[in-house]
C-alpha positions in Angstrom: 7.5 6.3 0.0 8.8 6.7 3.7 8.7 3.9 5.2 10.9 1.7 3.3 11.4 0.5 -0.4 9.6 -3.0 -1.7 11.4 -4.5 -3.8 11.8 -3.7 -7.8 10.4 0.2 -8.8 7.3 0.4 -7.3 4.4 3.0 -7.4 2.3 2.4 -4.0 -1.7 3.6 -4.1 -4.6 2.7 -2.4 -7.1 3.7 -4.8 -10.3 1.3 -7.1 -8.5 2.6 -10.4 -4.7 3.3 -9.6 -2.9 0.5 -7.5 0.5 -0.1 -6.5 3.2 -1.6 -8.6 5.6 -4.2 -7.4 7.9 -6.5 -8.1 7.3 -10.0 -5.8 10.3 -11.6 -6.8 12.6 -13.4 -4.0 10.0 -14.3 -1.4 8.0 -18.1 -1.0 3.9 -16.9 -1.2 3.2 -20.1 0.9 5.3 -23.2 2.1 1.4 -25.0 2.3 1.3 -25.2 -1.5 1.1 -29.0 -3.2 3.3 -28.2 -6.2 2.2 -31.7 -7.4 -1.3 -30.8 -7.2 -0.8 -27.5 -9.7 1.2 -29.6 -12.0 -1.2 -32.1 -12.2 -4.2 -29.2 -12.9 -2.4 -27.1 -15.2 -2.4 -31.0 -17.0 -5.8 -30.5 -17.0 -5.6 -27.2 -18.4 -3.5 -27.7 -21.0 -5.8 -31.0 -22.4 -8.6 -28.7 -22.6 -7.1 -26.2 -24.4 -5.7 -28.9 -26.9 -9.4 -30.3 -27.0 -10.3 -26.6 -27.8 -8.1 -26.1 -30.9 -8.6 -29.3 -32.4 -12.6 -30.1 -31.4 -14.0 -26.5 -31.3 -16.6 -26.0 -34.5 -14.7 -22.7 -35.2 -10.6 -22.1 -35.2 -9.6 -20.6 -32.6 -6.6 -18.2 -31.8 -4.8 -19.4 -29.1 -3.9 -16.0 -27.6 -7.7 -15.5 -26.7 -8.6 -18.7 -25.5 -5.6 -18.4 -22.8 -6.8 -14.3 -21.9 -10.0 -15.9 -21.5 -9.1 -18.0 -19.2 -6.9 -16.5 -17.4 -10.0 -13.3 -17.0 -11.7 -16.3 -15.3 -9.1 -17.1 -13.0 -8.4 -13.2 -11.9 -12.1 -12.9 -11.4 -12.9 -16.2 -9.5 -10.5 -14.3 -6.4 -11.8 -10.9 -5.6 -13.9 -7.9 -7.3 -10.5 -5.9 -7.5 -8.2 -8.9 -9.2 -8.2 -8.8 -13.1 -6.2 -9.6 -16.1 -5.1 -6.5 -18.5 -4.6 -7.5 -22.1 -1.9 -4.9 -23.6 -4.4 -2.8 -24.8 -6.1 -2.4 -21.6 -2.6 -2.5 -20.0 -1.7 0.3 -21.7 -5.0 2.3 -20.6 -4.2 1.8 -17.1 -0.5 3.6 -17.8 -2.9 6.5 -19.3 -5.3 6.6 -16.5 -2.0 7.2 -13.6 -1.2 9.9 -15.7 -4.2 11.9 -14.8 -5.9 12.7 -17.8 -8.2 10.7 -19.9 -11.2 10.9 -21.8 -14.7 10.0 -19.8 -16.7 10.4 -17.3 -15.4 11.0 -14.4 -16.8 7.9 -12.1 -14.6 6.0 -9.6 -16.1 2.4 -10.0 -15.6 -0.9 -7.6 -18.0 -4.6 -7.9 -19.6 -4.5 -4.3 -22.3 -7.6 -3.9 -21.3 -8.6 -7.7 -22.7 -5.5 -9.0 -21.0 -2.5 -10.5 -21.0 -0.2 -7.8 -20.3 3.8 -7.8 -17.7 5.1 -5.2 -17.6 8.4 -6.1 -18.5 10.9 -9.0 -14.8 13.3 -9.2 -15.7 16.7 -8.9 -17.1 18.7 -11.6 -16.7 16.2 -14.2 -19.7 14.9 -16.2 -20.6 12.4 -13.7 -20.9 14.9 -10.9 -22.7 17.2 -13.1 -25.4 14.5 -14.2 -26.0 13.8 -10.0 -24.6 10.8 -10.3 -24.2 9.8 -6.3 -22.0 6.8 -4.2 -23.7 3.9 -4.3 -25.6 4.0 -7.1 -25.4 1.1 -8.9 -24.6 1.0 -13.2 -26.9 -2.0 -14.8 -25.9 -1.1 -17.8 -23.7 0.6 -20.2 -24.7 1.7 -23.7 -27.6 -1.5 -23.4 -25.6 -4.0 -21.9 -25.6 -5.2 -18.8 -22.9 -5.1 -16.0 -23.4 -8.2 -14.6 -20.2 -10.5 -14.6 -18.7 -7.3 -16.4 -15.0 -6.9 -14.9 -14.0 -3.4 -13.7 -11.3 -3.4 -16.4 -14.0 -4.0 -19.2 -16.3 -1.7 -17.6 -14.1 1.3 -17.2 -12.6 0.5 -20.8 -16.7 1.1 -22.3 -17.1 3.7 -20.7 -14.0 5.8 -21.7 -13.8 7.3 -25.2 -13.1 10.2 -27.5 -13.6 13.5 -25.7 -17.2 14.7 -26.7 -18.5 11.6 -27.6 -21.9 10.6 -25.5 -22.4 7.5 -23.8 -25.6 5.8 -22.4 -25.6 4.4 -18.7 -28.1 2.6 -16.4 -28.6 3.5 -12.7 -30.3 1.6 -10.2 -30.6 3.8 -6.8 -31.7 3.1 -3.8 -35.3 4.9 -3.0 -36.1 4.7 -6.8 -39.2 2.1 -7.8 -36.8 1.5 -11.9 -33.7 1.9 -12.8 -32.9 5.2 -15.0 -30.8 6.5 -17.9 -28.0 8.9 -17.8 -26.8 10.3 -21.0 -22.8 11.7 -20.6 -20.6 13.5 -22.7 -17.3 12.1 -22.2 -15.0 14.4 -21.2 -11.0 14.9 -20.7 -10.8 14.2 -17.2 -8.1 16.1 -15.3 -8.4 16.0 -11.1 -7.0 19.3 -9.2 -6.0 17.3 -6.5 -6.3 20.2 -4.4 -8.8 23.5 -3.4 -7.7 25.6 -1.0 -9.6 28.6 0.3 -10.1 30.6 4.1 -13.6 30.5 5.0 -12.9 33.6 7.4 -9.5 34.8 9.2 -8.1 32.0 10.6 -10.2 29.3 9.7 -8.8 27.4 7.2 -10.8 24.4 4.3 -8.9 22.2 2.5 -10.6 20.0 0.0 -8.2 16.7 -1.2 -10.7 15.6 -4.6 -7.8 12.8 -5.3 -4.6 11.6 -3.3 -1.8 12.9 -6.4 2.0 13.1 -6.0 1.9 17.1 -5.2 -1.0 16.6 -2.9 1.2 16.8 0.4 3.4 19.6 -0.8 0.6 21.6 -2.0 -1.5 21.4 1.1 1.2 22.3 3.1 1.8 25.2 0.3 -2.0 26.3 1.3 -1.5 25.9 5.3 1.6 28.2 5.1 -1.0 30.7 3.1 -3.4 30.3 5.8 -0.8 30.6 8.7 1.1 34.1 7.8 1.8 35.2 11.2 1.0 32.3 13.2 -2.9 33.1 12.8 -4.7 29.3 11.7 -6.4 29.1 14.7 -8.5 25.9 12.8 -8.9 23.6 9.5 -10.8 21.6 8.1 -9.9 19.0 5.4 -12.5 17.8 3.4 -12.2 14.3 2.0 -15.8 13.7 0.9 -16.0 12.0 -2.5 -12.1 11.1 -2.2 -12.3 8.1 -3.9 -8.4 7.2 -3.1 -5.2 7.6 -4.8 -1.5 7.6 -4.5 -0.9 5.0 -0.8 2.3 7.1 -0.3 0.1 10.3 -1.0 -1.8 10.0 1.8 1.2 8.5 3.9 2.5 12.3 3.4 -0.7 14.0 4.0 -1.2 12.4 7.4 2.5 13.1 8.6 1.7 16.4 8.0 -0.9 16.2 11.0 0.3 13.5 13.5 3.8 14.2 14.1 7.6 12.3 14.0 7.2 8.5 14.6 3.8 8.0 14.5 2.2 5.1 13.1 0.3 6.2 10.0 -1.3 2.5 8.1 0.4 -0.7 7.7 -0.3 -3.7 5.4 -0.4 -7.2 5.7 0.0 -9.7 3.3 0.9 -13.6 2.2 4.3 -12.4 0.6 6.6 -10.9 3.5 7.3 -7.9 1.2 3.8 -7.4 1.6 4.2 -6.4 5.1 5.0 -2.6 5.6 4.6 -0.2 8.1 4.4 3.7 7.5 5.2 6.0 9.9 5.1 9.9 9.9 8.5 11.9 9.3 7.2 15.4 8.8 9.6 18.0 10.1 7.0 20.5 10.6 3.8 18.9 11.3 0.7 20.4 12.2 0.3 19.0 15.2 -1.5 22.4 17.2 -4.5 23.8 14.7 -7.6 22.3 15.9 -8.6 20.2 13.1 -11.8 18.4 11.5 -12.2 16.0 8.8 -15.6 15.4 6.6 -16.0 11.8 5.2 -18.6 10.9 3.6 -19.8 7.1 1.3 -17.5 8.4 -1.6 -14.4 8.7 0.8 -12.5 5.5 -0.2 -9.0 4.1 0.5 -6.6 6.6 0.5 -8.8 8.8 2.4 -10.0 6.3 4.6 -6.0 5.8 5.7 -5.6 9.5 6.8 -9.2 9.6 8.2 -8.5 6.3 10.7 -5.1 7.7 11.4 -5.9 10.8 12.4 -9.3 9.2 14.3 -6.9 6.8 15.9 -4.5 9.3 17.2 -6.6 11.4 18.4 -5.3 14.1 16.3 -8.9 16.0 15.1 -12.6 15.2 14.7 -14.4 13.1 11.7 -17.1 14.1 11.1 -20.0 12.9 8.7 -21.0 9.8 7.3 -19.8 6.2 7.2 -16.9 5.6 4.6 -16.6 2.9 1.5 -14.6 0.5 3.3 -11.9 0.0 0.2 -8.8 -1.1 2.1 -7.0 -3.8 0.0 -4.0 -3.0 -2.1 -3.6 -4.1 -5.3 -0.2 -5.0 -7.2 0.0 -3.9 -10.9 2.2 -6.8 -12.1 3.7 -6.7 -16.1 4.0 -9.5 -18.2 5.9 -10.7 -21.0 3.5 -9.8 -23.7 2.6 -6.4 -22.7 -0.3 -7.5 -20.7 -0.9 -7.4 -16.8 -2.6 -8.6 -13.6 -4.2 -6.5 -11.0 -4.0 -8.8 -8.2 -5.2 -8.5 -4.2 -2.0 -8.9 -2.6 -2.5 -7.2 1.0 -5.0 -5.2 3.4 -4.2 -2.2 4.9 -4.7 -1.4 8.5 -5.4 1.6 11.0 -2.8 2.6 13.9 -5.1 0.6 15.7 -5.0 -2.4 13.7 -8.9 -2.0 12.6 -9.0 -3.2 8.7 -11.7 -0.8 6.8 -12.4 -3.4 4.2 -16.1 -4.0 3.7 -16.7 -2.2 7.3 -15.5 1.9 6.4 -14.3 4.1 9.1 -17.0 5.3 11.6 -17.0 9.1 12.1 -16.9 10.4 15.5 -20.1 12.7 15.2 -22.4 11.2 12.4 -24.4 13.8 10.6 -26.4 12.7 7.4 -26.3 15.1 4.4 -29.9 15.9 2.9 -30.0 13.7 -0.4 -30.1 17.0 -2.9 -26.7 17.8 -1.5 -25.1 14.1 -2.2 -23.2 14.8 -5.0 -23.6 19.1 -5.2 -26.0 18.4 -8.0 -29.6 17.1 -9.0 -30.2 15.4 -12.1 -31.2 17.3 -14.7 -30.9 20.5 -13.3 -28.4 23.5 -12.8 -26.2 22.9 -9.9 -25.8 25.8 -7.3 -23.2 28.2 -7.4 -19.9 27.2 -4.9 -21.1 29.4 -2.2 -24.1 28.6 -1.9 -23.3 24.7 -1.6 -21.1 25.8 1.1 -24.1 27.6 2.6 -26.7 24.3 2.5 -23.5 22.1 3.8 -24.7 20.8 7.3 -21.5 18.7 7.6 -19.6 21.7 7.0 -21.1 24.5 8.5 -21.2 21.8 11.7 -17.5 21.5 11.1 -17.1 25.4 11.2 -18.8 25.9 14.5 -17.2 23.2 16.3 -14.2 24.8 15.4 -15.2 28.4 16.1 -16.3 27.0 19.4 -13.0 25.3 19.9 -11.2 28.6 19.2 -13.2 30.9 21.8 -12.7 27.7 24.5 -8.5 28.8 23.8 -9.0 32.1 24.5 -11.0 31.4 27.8 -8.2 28.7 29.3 -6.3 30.3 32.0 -2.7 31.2 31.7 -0.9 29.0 33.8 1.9 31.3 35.7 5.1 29.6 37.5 5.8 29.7 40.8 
């Protein structure tokens, strides 16, 4: 992290799945808040719970009723809030580090229904078709609704090669349909790198990691021998978020020393932070442009309206997720945890993304076969020729090849 350190070790992301740890120690929430008043509620809590052990027709372990309740609380404040019990607690540690058995599917609650961000690329999920936005009714026979994320993401991971049943409601079909996946261990490249032609570079970012920064600017330098990048494009299509400091580091890499990359605003004052660029070599010269698409969430949305904000390259494609709260992963003393909403994150420009997405500058609608690189049920196409039926990115190539024979027609200013 650049831009200052929060207080206690802290681990700042921006993604559905992996969120930001920190400690909120030292710093008043609110001065508004009637301590009386919660006294006298948790009263009430506490009566019912006694009512509970000694009424209830069956005994009752304590521990549960109290996770219960406090699963009600988390989930009464926002879709992205929950309680971990130290068993999903411990999942969560599993899932950060990058390999885990399932599906591949980056999951949010949108209009209190379990909602698709993304399907990470060429896991199971992908594979089956399974496309942003789609909506999951069910899982193995039951149904989603009032299912938290935690609880959803905890059925749906298993043993590697183990199958699992889901339901899909899409938008344009008459019924919901079933998708059988076999789980799968799930480890993101975070980067692919390749030259589309001499001096056009494409740079794909599936997931905001800690090595994302370093190896894109690995690939750049591998595109640039000899000073001949002459344009790039940086694909952040089904990006469904990541590492917050990631993509602090990936955007200093374009915008140059000082710039304002994201900040965040909060009730808690070290809530409040501003990120700005400190790249000693940035990229600020190589014509650039940047494809976003509905998967492109959080993280991605950061660099996407920084670099839209500073002018820095073109976005092109289709409206973003609009993900842009941060969660705090908070321990407690049992070896549980709370995922709790604790700021939003803003453009250079002060635009929040949450619920509203980042707007590209030239919208160009991908035909629906080519959502997710697959159709259900069928063989998926062979990389090239994806890159081949790619509208936003072929687009992307010629505005830059057109951008590139513009340079070589500008004039040569001469002194004197």
């Amino acid at each position: 992290m650049r831009a200052g350190k929060p207080v206690g070790k802290a681990i700042l992301t921006a993604a559905v799945l992996v969120v930001l740890t920190l400690s909120l120690g030292g710093t008043s929430a609110s001065k508004s808040v009637d301590r009386s008043a919660t006294y006298e509620q948790l009263k009430l809590f506490t009566d019912v719970l006694s009512i509970i052990q000694n009424q209830y027709v069956d005994e009752t372990e304590p521990r549960e009723v109290i996770y219960g309740a406090v699963r009600g609380m988390l989930r009464s404040l926002d879709p992205h809030s929950s309680f971990m019990d130290p068993e999903s607690y411990r999942e969560m540690q599993v899932e950060t580090s990058g390999s885990f058995g399932g599906l591949g599917i980056e999951i949010t609650i949108r209009d209190d229904m379990l909602t698709v961000v993304a399907p990470i690329d060429s896991t199971p999920a992908w594979r089956a078709g399974i496309q942003p936005g789609d909506r999951i009714v069910k899982i193995e026979g039951l149904a989603t609704k009032d299912m938290s994320l935690a609880d959803a993401v905890k059925k749906m991971r298993g043993p590697k090669g183990t199958k699992v049943t889901i339901t899909v409601a899409r938008e344009g079909t008459k019924e919901p349909f079933d998708v059988v996946l076999t789980r799968e261990v799930i480890q993101v490249q975070s980067i692919k790198s390749q030259e589309l032609e001499p001096g056009l570079g494409y740079i794909r970012i599936r997931q905001f990691q800690e090595r994302t920064a370093p190896d894109l600017v690995a690939a750049v330098e591998k595109f640039d021998k000899g000073g001949q990048l002459a344009g790039l494009i940086l694909d952040l299509r089904f990006n469904p978020g990541g590492l917050l400091s990631s993509a602090v580091e990936v955007s200093e890499e374009f915008l140059g020393d000082g710039k304002l990359v994201v900040y965040t605003e909060g009730r808690v004052r070290n809530q409040n932070m501003r990120f700005t660029a400190h790249a000693k070599h940035a990229i600020t010269d190589v014509p650039l442009v940047v494809l976003v698409n509905g998967g492109s969430a959080s993280a991605s949305e950061i660099v996407a309206g920084a670099i839209q904000d500073h002018g820095r390259g073109v976005v092109l494609g289709t409206q973003t997720f609009g993900k842009g709260s941060v969660q705090t992963i908070i321990p407690l003393s049992d070896g549980s945890g709370l995922r709790l909403t604790t700021a939003r994150y803003y453009t250079p420009k002060g635009r929040s993304i949450h619920g509203k997405g980042i707007t590209p500058d030239i919208v160009i609608e991908a035909p629906k076969e080519e959502a997710t690189g697959a159709k259900p049920n069928t063989p998926p196409l062979s990389e090239a020729e994806q890159m081949k039926r790619d509208v936003q990115l072929q687009r992307a190539i010629e505005i830059l090849k057109a951008t590139r024979i513009l340079d070589k027609t500008k004039p040569t200013a001469k002194a004197g």
